[in-house]
C-alpha positions as CSV (number, residue, x, y, z in Angstrom):
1,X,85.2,104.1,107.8
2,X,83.5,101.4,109.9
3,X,83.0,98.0,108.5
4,X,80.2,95.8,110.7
5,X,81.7,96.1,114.3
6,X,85.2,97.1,113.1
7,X,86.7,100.8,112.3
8,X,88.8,101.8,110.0
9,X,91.3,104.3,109.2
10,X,93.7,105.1,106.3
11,X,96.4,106.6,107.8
12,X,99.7,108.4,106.1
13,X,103.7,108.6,106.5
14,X,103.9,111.3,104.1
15,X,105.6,110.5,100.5
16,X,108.1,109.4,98.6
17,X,109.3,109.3,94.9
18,X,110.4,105.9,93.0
19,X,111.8,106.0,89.6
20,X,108.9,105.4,87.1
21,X,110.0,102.9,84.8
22,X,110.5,100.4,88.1
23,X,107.5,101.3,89.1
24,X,105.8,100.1,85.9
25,X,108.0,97.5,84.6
26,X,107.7,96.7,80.8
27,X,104.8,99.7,80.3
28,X,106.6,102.1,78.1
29,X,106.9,105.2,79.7
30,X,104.2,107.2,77.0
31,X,101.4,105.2,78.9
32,X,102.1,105.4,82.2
33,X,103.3,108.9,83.0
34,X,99.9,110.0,81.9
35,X,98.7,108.4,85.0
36,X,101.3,109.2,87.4
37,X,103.5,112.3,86.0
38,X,107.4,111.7,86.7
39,X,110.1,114.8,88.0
40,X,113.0,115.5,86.6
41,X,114.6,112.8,88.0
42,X,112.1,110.0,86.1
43,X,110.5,110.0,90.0
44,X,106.9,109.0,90.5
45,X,104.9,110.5,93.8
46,X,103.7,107.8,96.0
47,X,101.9,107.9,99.1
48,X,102.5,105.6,102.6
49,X,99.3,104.6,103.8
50,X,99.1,102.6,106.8
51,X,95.7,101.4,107.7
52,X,94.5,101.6,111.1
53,X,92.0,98.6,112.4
54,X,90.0,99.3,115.3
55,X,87.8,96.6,117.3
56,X,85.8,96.1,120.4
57,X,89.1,94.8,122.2
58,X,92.1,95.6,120.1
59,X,93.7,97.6,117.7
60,X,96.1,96.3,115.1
61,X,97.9,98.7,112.3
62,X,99.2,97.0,109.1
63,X,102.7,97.7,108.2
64,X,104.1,101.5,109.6
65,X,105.6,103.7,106.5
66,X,109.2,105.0,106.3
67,X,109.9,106.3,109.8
68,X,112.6,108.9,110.6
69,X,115.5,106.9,110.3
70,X,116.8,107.7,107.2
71,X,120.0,109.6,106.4
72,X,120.0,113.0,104.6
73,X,121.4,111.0,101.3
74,X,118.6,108.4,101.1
75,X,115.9,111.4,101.8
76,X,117.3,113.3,98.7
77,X,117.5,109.6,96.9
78,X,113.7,108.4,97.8
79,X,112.7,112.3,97.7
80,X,111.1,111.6,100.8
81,X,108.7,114.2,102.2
82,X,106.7,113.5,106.1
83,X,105.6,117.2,106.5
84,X,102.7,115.1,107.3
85,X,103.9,111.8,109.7
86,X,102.0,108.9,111.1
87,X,102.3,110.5,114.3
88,X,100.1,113.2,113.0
89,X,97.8,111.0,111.6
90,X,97.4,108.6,114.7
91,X,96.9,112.1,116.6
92,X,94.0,112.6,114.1
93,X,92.7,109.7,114.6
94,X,92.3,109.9,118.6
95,X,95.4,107.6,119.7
96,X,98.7,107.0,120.7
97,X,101.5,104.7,119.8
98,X,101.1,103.0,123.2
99,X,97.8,102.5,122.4
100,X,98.5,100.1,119.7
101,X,98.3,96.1,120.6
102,X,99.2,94.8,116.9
103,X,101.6,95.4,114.4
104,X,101.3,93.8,111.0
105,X,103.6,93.7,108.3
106,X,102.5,92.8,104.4
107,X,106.0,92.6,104.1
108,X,109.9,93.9,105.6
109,X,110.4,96.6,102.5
110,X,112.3,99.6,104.3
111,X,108.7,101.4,103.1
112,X,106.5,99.5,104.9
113,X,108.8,98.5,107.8
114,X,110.3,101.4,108.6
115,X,108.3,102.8,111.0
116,X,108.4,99.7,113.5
117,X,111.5,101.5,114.9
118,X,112.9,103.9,116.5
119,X,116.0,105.9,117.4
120,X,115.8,106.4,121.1
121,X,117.5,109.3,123.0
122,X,120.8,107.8,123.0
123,X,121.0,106.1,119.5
124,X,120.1,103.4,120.3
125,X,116.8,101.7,118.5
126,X,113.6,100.2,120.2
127,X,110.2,99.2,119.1
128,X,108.6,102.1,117.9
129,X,105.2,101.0,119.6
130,X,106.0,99.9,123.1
131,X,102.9,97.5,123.5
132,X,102.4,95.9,120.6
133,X,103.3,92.9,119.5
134,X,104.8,92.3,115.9
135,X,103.6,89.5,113.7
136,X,105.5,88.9,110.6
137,X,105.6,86.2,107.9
138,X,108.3,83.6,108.6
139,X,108.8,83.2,105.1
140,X,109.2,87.0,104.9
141,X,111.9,87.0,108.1
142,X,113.7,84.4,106.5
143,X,114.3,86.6,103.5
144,X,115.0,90.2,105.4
145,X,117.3,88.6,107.6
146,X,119.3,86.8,104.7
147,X,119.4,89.1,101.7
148,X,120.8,88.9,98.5
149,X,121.6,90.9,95.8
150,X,118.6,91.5,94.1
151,X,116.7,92.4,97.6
152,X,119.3,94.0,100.0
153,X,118.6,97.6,99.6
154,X,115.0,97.1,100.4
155,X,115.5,95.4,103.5
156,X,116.8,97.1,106.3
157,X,117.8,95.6,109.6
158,X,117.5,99.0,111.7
159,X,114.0,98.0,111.0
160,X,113.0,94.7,112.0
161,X,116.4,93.1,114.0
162,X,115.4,95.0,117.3
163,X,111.7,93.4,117.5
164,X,113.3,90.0,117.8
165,X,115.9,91.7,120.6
166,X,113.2,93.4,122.5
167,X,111.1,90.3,122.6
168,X,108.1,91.6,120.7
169,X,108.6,89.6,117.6
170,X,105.6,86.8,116.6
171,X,106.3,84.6,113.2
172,X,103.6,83.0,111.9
173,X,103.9,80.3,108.8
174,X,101.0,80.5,106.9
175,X,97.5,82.0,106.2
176,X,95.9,83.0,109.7
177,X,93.7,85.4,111.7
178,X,95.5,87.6,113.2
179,X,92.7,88.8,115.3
180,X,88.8,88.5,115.1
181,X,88.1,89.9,111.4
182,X,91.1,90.1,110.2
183,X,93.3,87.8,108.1
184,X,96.3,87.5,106.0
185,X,97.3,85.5,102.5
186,X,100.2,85.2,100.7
187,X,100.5,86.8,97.5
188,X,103.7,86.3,96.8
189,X,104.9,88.1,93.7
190,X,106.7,91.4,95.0
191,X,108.6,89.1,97.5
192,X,108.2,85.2,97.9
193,X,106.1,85.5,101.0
194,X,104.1,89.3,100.4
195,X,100.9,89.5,102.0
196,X,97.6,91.5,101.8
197,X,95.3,91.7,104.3
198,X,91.0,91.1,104.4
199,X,89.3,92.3,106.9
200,X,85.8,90.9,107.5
201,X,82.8,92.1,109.7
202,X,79.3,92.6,109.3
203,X,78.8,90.4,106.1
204,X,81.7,93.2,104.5
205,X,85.0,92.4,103.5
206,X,87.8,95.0,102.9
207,X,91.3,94.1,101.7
208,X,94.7,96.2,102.4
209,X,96.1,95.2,99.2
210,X,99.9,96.1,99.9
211,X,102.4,96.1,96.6
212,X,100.2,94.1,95.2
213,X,97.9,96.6,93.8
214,X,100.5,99.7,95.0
215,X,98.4,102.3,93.5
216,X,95.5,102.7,91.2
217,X,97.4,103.2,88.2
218,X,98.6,99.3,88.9
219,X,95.7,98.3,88.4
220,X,95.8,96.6,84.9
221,X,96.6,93.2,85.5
222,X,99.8,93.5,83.4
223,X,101.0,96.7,84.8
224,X,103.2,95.4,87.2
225,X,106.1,96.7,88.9
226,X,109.8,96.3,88.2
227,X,110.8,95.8,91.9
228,X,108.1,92.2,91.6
229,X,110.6,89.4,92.2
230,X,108.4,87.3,90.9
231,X,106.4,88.8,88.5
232,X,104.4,85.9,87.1
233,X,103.3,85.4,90.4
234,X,101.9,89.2,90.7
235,X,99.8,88.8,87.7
236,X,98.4,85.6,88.5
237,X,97.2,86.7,92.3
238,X,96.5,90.2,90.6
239,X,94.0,89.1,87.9
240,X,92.5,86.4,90.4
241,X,91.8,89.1,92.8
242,X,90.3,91.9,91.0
243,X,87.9,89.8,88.9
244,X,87.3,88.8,92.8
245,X,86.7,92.4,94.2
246,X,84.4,93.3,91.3
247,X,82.3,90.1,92.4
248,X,82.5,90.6,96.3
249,X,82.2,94.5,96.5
250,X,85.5,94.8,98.9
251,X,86.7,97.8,99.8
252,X,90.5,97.8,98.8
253,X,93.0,100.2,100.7
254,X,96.2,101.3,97.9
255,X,99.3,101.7,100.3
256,X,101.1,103.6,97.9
257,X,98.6,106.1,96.0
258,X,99.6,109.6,95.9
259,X,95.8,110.3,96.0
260,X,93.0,107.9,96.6
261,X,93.5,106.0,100.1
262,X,90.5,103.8,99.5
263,X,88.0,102.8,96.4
264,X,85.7,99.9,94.7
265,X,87.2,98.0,91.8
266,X,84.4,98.5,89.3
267,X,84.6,97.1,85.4
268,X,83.4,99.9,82.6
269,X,83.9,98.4,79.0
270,X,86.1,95.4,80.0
271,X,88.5,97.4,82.0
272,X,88.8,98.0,85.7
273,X,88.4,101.5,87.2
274,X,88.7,102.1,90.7
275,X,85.6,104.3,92.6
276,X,87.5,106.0,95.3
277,X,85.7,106.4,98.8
278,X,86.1,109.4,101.1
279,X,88.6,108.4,104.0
C-alpha cells in the first residue's frame, strides 16, 4: 500500500488464541462468538500484524509480534501458531532484519514486544534487529520494568531489558514524530501510556491502531477488552477516534485480526463497519 511518498506493508507473526470472554470484557459471550468463533478452550484466533513503513531514507516497523522465545507450555497456553513468521513476511516484502533503522513499540505486551529479541547461538539474547534503534514510551518502560500484579504476565523482560544493555534503547516522553510522516499518541486505556500510530503523507493519513481497536469485532465503542487497565479510558479515545476516522478517511491497520489487515471505518445505520482493503 503506498500512502503519498511512503510505503506500506501489513506484515504477520502468525497467531495466537486468547480466551474470549477477556477479549470482550462485559459482552456476553452469545454476541460476540458470532463474530469471532471460540475453541474448546473459550480461545479466540488472533492475528500479529506488524506494519512495515517504508520512506525515501528510512524504514521503521511498529511493534514485532511474539518471536520464538516462548517455551513449549506458553505455546500450548497462547495456542500459538508462526507456520507463517515475520521473517517470512519481511522476506516477502524484499528486506532483511538488518535492513531495518526503526523499531516502534505501541506498547511492551509480550505480543507486541516479543519479537525485539532474540536468542543468540549461545543463549544468550540480543536485539533481534541489529541496526535499529528502539524507541519506546517512557511511560510505557516505567511500567514493563516495574510490574505489578495485574500486568506481570504480559510483560516480559527477555523482551525489552537487552535493548537498554545493548545500547539501542530511545525513550521518548510524550507525543512526537518519530520520523518524517509518522507520529505517535497516547491512548492510554489498555496500559497507562498505549500508543497508536498515524502515518501522514500525501494529504493521507493512516493509523496503526494497536489494542486499541485489536480487531474489527472491537470495533463498537463499548466492546472493549478485559485485559484494558483502564477501560474508561479505551472508550473515551475509542469513540473519539472512530467518529474521527469516518470523518478523515484514514486507513486503520488491526494488529490483531485473524482476517482483515487493513480497512475504512464506514457508518451504515448508526453503526460502524469496517471496509477492509487488499494488503
Amino acid at each position: 500500500m503506498t500512502l503519498g511518498g511512503l510505503e506500506l506493508t501489513p506484515l504477520f507473526d502468525g497467531f495466537l488464541r486468547l480466551d474470549g470472554g477477556a477479549m470482550f470484557g462485559v459482552v456476553p459471550k452469545p454476541l460476540w462468538e458470532k463474530r469471532a468463533p471460540a475453541d474448546e478452550r473459550n480461545r479466540i484466533r488472533l492475528g500479529m500484524r506488524p506494519l512495515l513503513v517504508r520512506g525515501s531514507t528510512q524504514t521503521l516497523i511498529v511493534d514485532a509480534g511474539i518471536g520464538a522465545k516462548m517455551d513449549p507450555k506458553n505455546v500450548d497456553i497462547y495456542g500459538i501458531d508462526r507456520v507463517h513468521s515475520l521473517d517470512e513476511s519481511l522476506a516477502k516484502a524484499g528486506i532483511t532484519a538488518g535492513q531495518i533503522q526503526v523499531v516502534l513499540a505501541s506498547h511492551l505486551h509480550f505480543d507486541h514486544a516479543g519479537g525485539f529479541t532474540d536468542r543468540t547461538q549461545d543463549g544468550s539474547l540480543a536485539p533481534r534487529f541489529p541496526n535499529a534503534r528502539y524507541v519506546v514510551r517512557a511511560g510505557e518502560w516505567e511500567d514493563a520494568t516495574h510490574p505489578h500484579e495485574r500486568n506481570r504476565a504480559s510483560y516480559l523482560a527477555e523482551n525489552f531489558l537487552p535493548l537498554k544493555s545493548a545500547g539501542v534503547l530511545e525513550l521518548h516522553l510524550a507525543d512526537t514524530e518519530i520520523i518524517p510522516g509518522v507520529r505517535v499518541v497516547r491512548t492510554g486505556g489498555h496500559t497507562m501510556h498505549h500508543q497508536i500510530v498515524f502515518i501522514e503523507s500525501g494529504g493521507r493519513t493512516a493509523v496503526f491502531a494497536a489494542d486499541l481497536i485489536p480487531t474489527i469485532a472491537h470495533l463498537d465503542p463499548a466492546w472493549l477488552m478485559g485485559y484494558d487497565l483502564y477501560p474508561m479510558d479505551t472508550l473515551a479515545f475509542k469513540r473519539a477516534f472512530v467518529q474521527e476516522s469516518i470523518e478523515r478517511e484514514y486507513l486503520v491497520f488491526f494488529e490483531h485480526d485473524p482476517e482483515v489487515a487493513a480497512g475504512y471505518i464506514r457508518e451504515r445505520g448508526g453503526r460502524p463497519y469496517v471496509e477492509p482493503v487488499g494488503a
